[in-house]
mmCIF file of the N, C-alpha and C atoms, coordinates in Angstrom:
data_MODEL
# 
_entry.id   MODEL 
# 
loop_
_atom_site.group_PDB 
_atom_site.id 
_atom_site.type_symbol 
_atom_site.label_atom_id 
_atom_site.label_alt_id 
_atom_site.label_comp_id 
_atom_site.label_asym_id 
_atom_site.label_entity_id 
_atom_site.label_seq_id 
_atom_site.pdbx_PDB_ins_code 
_atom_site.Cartn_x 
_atom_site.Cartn_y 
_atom_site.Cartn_z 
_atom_site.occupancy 
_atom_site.B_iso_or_equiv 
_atom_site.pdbx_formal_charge 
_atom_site.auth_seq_id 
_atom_site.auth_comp_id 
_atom_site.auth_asym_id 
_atom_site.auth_atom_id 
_atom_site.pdbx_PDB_model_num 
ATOM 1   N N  . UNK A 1 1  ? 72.811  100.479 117.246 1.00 0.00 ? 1  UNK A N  1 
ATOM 2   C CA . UNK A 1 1  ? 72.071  101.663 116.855 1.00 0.00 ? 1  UNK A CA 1 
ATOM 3   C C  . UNK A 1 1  ? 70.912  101.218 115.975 1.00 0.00 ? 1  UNK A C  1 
ATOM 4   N N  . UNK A 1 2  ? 69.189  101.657 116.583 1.00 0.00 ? 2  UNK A N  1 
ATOM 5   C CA . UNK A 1 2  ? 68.714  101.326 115.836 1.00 0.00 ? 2  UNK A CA 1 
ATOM 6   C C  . UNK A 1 2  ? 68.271  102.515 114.450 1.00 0.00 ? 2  UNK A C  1 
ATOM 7   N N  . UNK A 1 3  ? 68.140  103.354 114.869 1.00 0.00 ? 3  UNK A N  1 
ATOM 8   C CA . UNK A 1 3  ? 67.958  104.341 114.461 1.00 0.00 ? 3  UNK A CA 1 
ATOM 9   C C  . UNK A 1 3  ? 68.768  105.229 113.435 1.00 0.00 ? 3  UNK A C  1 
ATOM 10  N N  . UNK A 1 4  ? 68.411  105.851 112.421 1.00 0.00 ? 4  UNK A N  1 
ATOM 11  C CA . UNK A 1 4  ? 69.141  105.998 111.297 1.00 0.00 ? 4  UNK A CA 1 
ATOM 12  C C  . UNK A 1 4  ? 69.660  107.322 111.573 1.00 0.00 ? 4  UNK A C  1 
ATOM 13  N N  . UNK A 1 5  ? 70.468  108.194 110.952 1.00 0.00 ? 5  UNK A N  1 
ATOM 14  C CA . UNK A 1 5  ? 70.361  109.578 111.245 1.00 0.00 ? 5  UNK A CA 1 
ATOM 15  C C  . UNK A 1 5  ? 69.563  110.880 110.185 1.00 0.00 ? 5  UNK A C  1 
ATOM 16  N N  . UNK A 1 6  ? 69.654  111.826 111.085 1.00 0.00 ? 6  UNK A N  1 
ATOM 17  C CA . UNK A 1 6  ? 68.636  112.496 110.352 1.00 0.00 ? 6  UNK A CA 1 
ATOM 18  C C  . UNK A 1 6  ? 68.301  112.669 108.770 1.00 0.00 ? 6  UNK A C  1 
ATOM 19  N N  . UNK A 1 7  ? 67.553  112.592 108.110 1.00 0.00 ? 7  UNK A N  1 
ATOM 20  C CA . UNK A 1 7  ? 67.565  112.891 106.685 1.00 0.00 ? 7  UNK A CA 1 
ATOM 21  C C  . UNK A 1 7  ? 67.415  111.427 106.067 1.00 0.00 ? 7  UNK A C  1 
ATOM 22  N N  . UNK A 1 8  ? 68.048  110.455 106.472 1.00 0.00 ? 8  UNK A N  1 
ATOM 23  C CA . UNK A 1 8  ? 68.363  109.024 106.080 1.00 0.00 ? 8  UNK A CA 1 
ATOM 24  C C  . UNK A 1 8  ? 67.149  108.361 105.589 1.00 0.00 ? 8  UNK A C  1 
ATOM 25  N N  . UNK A 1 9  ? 66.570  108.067 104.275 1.00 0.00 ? 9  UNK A N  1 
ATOM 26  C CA . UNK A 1 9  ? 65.371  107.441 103.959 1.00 0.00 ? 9  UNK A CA 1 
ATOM 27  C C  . UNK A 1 9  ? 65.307  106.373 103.741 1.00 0.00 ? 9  UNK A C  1 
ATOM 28  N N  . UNK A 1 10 ? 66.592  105.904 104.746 1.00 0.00 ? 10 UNK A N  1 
ATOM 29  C CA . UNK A 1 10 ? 66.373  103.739 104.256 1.00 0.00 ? 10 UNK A CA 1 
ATOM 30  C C  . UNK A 1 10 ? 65.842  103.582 105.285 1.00 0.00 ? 10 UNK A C  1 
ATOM 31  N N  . UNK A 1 11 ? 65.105  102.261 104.987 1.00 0.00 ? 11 UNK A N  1 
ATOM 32  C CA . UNK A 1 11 ? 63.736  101.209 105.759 1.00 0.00 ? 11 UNK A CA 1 
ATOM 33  C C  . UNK A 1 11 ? 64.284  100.603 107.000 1.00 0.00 ? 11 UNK A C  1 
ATOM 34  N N  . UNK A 1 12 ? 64.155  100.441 107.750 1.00 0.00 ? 12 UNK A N  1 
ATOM 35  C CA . UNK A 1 12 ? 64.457  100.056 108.998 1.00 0.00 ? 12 UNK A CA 1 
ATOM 36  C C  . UNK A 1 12 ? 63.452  98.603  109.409 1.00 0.00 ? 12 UNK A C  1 
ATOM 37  N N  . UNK A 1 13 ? 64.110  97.550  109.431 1.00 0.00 ? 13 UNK A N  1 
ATOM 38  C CA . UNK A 1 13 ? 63.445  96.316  109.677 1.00 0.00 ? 13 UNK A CA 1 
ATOM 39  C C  . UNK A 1 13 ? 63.790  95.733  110.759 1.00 0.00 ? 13 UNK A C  1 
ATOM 40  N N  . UNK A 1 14 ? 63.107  95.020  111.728 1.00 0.00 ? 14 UNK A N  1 
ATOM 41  C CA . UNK A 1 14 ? 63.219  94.177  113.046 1.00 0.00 ? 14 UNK A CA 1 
ATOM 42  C C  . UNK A 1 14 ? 63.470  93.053  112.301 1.00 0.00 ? 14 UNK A C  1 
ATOM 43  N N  . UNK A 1 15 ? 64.518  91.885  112.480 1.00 0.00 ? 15 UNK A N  1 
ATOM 44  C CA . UNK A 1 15 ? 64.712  90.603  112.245 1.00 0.00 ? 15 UNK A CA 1 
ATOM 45  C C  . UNK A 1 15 ? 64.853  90.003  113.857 1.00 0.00 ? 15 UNK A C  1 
ATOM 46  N N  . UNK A 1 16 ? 63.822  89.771  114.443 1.00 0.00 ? 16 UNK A N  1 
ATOM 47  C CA . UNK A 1 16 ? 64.064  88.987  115.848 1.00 0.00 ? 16 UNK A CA 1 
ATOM 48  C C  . UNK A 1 16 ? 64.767  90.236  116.676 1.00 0.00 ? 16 UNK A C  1 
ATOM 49  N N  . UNK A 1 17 ? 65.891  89.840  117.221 1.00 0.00 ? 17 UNK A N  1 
ATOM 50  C CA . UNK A 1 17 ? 66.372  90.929  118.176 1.00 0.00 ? 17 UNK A CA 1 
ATOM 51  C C  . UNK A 1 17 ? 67.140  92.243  117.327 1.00 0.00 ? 17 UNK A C  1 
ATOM 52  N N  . UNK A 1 18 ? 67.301  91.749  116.598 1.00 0.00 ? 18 UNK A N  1 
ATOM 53  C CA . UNK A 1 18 ? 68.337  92.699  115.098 1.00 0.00 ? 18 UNK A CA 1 
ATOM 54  C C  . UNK A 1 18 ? 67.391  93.643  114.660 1.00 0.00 ? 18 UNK A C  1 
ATOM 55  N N  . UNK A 1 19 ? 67.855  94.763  114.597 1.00 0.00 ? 19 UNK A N  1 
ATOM 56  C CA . UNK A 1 19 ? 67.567  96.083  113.304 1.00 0.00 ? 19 UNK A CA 1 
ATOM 57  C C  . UNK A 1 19 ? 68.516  95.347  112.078 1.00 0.00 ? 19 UNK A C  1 
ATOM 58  N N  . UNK A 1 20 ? 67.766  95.604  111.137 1.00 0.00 ? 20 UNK A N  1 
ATOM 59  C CA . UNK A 1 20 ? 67.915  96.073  109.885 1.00 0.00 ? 20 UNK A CA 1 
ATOM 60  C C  . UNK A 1 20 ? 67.903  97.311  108.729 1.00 0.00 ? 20 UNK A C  1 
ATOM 61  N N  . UNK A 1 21 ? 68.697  97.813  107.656 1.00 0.00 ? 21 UNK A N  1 
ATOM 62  C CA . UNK A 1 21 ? 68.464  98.557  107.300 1.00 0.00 ? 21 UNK A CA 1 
ATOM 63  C C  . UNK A 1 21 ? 68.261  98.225  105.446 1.00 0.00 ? 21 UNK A C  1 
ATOM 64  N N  . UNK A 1 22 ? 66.964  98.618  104.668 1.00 0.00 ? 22 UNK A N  1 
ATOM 65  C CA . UNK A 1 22 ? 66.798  97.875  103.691 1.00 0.00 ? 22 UNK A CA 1 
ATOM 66  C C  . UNK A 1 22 ? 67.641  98.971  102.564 1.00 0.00 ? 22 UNK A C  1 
ATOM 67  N N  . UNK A 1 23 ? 68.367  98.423  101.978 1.00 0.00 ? 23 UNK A N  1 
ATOM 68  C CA . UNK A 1 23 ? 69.162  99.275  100.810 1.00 0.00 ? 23 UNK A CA 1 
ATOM 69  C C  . UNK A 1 23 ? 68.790  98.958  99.315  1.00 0.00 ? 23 UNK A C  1 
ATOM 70  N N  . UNK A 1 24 ? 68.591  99.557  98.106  1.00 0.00 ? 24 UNK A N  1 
ATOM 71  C CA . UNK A 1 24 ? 68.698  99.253  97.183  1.00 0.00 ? 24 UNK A CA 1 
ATOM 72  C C  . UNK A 1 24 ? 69.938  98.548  96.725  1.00 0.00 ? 24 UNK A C  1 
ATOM 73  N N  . UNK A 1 25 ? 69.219  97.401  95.905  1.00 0.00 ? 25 UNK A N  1 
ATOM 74  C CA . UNK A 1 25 ? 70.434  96.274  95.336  1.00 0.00 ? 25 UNK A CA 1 
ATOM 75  C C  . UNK A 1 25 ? 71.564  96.890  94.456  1.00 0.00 ? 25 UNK A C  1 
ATOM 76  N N  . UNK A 1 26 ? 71.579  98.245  93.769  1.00 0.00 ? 26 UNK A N  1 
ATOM 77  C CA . UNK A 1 26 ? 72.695  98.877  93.172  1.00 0.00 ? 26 UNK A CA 1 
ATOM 78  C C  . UNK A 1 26 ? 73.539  99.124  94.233  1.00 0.00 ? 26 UNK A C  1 
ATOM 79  N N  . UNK A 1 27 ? 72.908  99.738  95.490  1.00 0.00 ? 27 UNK A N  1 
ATOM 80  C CA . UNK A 1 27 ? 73.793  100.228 96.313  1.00 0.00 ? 27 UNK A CA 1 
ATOM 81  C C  . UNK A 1 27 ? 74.628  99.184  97.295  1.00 0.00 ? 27 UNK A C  1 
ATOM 82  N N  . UNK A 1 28 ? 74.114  98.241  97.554  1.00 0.00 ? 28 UNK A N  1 
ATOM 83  C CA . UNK A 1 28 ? 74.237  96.876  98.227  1.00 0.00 ? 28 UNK A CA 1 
ATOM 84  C C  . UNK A 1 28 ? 75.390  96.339  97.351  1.00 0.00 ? 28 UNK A C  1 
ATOM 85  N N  . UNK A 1 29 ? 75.619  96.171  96.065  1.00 0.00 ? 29 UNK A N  1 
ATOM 86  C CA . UNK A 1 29 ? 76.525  95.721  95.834  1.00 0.00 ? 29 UNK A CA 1 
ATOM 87  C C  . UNK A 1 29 ? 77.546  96.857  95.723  1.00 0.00 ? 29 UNK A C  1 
ATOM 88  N N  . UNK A 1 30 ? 76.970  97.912  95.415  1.00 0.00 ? 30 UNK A N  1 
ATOM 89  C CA . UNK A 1 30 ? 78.774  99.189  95.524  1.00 0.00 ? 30 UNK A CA 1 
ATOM 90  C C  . UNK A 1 30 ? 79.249  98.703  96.938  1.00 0.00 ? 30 UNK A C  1 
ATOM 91  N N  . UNK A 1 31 ? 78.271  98.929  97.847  1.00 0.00 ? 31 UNK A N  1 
ATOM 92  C CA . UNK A 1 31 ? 79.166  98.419  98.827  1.00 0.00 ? 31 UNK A CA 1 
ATOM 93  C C  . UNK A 1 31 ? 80.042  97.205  99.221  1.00 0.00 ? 31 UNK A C  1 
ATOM 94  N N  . UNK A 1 32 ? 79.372  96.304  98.456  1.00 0.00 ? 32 UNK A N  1 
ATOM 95  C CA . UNK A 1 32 ? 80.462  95.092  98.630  1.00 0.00 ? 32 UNK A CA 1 
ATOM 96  C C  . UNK A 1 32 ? 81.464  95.247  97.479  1.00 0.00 ? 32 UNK A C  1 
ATOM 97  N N  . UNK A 1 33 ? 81.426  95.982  97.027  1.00 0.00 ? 33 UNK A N  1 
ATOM 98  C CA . UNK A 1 33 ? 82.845  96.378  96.048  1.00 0.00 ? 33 UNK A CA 1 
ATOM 99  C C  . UNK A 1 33 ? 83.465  97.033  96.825  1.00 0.00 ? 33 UNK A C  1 
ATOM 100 N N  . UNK A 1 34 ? 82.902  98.136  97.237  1.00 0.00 ? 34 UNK A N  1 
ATOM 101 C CA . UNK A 1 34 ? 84.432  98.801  97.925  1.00 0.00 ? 34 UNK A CA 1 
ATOM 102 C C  . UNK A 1 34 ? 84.966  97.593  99.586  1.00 0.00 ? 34 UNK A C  1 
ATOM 103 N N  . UNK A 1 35 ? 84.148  97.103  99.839  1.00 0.00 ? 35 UNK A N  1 
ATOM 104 C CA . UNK A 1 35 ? 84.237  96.323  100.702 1.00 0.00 ? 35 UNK A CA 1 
ATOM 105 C C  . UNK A 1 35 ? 85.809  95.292  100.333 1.00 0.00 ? 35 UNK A C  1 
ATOM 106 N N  . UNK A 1 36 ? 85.524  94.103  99.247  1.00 0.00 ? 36 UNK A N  1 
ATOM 107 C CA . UNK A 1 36 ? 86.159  93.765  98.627  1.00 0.00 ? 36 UNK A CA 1 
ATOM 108 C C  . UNK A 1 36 ? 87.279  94.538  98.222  1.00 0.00 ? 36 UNK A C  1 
ATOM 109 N N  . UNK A 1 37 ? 87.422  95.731  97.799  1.00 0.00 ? 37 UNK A N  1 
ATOM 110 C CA . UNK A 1 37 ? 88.534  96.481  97.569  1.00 0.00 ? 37 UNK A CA 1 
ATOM 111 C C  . UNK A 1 37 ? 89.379  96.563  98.819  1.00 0.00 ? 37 UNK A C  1 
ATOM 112 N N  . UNK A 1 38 ? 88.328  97.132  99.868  1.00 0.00 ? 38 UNK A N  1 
ATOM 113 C CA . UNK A 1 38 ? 89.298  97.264  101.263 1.00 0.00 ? 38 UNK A CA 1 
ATOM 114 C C  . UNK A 1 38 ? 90.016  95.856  101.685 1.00 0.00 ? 38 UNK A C  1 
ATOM 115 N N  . UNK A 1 39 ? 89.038  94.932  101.287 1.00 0.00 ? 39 UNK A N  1 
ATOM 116 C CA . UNK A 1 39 ? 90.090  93.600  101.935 1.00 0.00 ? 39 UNK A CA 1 
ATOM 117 C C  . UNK A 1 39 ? 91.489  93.153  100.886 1.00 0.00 ? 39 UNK A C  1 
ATOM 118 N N  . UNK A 1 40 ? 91.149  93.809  99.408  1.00 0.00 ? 40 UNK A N  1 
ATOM 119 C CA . UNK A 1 40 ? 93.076  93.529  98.423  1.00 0.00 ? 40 UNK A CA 1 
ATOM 120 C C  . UNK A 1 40 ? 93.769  94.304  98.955  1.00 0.00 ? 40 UNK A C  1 
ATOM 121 N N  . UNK A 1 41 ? 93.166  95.628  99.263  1.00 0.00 ? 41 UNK A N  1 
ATOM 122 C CA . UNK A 1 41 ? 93.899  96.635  99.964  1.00 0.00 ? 41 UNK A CA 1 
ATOM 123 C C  . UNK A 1 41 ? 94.964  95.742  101.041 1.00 0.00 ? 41 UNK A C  1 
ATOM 124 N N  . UNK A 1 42 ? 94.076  95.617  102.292 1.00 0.00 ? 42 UNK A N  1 
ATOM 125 C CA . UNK A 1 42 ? 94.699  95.373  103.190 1.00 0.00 ? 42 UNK A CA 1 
ATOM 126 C C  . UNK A 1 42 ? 95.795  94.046  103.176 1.00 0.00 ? 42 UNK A C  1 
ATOM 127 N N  . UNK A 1 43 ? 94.931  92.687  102.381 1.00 0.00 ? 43 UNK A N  1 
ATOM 128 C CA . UNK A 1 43 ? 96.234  92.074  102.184 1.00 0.00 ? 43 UNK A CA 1 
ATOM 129 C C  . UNK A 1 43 ? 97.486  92.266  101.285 1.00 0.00 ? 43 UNK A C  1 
ATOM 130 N N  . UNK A 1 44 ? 97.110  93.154  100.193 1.00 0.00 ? 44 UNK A N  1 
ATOM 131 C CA . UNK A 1 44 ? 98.446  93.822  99.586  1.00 0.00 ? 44 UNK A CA 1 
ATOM 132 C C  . UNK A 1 44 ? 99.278  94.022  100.717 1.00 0.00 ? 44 UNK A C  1 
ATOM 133 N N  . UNK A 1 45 ? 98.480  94.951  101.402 1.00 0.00 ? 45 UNK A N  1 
ATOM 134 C CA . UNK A 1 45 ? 99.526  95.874  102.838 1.00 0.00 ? 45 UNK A CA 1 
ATOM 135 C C  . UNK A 1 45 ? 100.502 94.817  103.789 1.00 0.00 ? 45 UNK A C  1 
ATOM 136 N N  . UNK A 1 46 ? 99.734  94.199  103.935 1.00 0.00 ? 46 UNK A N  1 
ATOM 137 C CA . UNK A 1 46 ? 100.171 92.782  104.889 1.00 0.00 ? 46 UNK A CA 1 
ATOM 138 C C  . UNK A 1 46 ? 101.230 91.848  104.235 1.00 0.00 ? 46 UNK A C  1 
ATOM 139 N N  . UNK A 1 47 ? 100.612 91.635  102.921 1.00 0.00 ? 47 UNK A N  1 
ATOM 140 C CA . UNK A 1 47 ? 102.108 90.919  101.992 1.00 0.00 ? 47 UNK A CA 1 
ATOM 141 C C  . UNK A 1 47 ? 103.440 91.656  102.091 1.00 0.00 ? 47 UNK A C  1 
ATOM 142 N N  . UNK A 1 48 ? 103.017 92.859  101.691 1.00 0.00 ? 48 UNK A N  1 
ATOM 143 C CA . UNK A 1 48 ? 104.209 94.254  101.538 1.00 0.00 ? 48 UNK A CA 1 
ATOM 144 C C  . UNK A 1 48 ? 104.879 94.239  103.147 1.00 0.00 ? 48 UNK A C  1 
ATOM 145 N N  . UNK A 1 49 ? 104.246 94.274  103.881 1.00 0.00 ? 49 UNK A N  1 
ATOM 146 C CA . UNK A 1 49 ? 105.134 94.093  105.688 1.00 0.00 ? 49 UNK A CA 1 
ATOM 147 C C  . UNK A 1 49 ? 105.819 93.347  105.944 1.00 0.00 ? 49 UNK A C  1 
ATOM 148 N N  . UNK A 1 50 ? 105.171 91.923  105.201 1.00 0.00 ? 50 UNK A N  1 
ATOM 149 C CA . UNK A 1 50 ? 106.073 90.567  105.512 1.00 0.00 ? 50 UNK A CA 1 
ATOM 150 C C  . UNK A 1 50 ? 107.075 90.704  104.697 1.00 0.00 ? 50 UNK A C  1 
ATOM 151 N N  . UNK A 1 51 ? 106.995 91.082  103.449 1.00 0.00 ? 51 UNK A N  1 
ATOM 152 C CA . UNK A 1 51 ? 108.136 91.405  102.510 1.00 0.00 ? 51 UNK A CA 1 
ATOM 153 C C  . UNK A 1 51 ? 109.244 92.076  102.939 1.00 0.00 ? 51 UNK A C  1 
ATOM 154 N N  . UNK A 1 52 ? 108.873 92.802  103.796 1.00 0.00 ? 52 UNK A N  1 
ATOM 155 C CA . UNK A 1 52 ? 110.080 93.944  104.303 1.00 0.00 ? 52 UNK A CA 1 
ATOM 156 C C  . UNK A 1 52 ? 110.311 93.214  105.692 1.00 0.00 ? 52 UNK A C  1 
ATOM 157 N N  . UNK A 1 53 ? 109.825 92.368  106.448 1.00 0.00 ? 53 UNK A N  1 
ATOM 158 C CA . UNK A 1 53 ? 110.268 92.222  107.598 1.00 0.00 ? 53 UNK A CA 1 
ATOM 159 C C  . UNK A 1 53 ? 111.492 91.015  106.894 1.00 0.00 ? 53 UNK A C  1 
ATOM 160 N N  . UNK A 1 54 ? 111.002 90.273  106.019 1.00 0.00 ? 54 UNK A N  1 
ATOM 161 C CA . UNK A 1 54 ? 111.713 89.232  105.135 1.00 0.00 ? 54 UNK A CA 1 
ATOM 162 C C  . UNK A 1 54 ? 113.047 89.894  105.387 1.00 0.00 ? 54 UNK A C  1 
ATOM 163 N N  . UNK A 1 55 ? 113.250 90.937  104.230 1.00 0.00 ? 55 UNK A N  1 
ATOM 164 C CA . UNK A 1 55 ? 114.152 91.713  103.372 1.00 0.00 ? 55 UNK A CA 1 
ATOM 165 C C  . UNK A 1 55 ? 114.617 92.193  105.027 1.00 0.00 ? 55 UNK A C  1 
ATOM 166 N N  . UNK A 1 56 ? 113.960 92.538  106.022 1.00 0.00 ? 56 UNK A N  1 
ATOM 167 C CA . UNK A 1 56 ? 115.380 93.298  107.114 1.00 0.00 ? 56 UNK A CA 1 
ATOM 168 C C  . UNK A 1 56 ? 115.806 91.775  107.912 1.00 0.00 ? 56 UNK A C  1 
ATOM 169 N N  . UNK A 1 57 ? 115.301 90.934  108.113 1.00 0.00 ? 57 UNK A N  1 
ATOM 170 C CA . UNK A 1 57 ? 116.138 89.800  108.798 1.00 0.00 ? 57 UNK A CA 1 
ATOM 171 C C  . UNK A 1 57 ? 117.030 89.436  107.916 1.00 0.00 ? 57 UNK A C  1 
ATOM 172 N N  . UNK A 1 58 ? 116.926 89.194  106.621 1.00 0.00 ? 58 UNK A N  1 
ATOM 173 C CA . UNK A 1 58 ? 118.312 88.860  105.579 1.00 0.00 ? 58 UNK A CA 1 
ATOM 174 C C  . UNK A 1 58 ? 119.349 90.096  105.804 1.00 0.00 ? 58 UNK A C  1 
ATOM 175 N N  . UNK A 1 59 ? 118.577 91.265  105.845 1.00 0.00 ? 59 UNK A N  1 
ATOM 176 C CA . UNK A 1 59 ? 120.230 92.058  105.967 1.00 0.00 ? 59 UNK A CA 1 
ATOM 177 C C  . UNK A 1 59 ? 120.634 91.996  107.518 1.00 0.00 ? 59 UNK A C  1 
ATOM 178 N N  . UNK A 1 60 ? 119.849 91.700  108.471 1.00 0.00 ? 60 UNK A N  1 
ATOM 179 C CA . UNK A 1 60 ? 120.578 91.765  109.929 1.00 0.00 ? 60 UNK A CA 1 
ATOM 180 C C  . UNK A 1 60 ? 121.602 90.479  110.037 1.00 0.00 ? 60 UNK A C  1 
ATOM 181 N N  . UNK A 1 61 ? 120.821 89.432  109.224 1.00 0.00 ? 61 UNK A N  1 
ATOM 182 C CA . UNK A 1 61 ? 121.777 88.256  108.633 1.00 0.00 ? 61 UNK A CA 1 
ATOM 183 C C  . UNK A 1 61 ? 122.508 88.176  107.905 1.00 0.00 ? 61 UNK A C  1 
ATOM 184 N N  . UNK A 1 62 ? 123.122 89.910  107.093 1.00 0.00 ? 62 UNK A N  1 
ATOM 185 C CA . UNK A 1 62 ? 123.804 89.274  106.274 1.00 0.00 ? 62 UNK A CA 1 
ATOM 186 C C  . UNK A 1 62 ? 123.783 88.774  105.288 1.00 0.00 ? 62 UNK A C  1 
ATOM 187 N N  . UNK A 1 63 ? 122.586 88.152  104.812 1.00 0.00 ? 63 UNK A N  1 
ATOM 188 C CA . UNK A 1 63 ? 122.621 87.486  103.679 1.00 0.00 ? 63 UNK A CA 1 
ATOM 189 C C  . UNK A 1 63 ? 121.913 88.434  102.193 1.00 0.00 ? 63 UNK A C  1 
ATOM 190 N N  . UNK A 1 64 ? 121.869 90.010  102.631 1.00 0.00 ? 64 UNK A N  1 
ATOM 191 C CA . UNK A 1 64 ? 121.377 90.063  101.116 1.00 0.00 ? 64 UNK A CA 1 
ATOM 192 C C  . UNK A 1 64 ? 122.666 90.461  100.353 1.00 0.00 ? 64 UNK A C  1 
ATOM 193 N N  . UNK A 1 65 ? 121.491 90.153  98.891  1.00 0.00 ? 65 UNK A N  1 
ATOM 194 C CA . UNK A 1 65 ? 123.227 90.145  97.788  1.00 0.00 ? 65 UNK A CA 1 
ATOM 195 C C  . UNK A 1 65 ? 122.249 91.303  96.757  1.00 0.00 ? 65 UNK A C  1 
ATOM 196 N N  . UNK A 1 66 ? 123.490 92.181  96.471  1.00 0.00 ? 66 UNK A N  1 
ATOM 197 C CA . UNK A 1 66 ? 122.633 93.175  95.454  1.00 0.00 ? 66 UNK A CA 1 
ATOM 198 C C  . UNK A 1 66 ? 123.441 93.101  94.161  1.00 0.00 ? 66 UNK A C  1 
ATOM 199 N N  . UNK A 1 67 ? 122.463 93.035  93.393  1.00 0.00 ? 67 UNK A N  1 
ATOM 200 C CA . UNK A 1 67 ? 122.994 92.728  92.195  1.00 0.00 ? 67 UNK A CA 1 
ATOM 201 C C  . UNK A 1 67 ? 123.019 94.011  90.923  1.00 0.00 ? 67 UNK A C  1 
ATOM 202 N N  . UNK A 1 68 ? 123.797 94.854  90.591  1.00 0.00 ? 68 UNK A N  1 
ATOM 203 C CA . UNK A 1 68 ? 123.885 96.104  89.842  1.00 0.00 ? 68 UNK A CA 1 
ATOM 204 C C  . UNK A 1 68 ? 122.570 95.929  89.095  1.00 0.00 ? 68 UNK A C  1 
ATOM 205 N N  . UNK A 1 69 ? 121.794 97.090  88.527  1.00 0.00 ? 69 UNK A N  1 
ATOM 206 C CA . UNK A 1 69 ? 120.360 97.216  87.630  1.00 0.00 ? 69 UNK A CA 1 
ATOM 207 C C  . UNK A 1 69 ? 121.430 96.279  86.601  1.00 0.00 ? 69 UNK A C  1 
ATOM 208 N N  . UNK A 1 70 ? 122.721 97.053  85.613  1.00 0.00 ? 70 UNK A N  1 
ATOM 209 C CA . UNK A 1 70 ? 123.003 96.547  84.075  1.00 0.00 ? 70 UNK A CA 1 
ATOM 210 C C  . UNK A 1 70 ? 123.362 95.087  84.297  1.00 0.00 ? 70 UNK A C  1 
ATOM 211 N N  . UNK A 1 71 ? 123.680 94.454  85.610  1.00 0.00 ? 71 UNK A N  1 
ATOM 212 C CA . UNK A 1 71 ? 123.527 93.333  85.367  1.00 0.00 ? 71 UNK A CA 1 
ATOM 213 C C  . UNK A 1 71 ? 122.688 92.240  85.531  1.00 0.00 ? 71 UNK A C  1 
ATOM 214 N N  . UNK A 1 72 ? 121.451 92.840  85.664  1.00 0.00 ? 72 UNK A N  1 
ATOM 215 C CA . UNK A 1 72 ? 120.397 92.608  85.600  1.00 0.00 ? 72 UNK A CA 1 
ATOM 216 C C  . UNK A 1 72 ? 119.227 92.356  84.587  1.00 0.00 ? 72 UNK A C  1 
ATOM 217 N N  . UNK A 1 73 ? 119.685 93.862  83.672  1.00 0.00 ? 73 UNK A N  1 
ATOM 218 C CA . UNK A 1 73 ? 119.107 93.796  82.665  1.00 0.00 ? 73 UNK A CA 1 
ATOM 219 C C  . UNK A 1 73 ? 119.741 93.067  81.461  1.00 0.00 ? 73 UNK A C  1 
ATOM 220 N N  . UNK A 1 74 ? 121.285 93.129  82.078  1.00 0.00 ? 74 UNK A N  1 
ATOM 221 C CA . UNK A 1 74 ? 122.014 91.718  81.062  1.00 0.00 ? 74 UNK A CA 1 
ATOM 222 C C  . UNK A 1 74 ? 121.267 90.545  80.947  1.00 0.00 ? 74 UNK A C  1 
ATOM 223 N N  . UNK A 1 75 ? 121.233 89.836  82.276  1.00 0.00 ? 75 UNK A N  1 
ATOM 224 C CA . UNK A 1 75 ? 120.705 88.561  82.555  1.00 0.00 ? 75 UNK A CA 1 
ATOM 225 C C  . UNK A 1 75 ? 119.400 88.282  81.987  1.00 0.00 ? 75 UNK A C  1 
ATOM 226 N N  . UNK A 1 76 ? 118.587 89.400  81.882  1.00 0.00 ? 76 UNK A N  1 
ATOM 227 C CA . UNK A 1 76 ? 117.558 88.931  81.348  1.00 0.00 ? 76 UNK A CA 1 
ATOM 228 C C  . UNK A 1 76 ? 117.228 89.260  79.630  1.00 0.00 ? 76 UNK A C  1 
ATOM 229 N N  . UNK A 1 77 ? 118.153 89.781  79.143  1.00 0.00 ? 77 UNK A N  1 
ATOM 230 C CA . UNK A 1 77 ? 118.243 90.068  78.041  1.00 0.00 ? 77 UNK A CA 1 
ATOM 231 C C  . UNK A 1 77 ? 117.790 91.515  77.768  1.00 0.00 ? 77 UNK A C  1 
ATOM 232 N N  . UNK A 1 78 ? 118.113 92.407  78.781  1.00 0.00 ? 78 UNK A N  1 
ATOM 233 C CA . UNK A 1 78 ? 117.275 93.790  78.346  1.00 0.00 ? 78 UNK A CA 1 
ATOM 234 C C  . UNK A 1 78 ? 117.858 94.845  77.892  1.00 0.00 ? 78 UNK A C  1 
ATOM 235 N N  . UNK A 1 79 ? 119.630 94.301  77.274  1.00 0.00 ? 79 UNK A N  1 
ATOM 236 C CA . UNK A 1 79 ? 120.285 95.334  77.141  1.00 0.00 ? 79 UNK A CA 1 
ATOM 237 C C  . UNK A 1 79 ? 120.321 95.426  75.591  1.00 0.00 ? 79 UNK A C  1 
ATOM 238 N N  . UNK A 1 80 ? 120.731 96.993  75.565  1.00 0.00 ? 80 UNK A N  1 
ATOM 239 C CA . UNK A 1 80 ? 120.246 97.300  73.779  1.00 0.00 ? 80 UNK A CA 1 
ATOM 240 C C  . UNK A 1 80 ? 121.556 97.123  73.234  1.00 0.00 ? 80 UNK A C  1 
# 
């Protein structure tokens, strides 16, 4: 798309076969912030899947062990 939509007052530049669209540098970097945000986002999400696919092959295996919260908070010293 070369073409902006209606109302849109950013600059439109030819680089060789490429459109371009020229943005102010405040706005250029919000966008690579939320940009950046979307990519912790998504690998949070992706850690969190593997975590749980983890956590269901140990119980189809059998192998998880649950350990009560108070003895937990024993072990680590959190009881009053």
């Amino acid at each position: 798309m070369t073409e902006l939509p209606v109302g849109d007052d950013h600059q439109v530049i030819r680089l060789g076969d490429e459109a371009a669209v020229v943005v102010p540098l405040d706005e250029y970097r919000r966008l690579r912030e939320l940009e950046r945000r979307a990519q912790l986002a998504e690998q949070a999400d992706a850690e969190e899947a593997e975590a749980l696919a983890e956590y269901r092959a140990q119980q189809d295996a059998g192998t998880v062990t649950a350990i009560p919260q108070d003895e937990v908070r024993r072990r680590f010293g959190l009881t009053n």
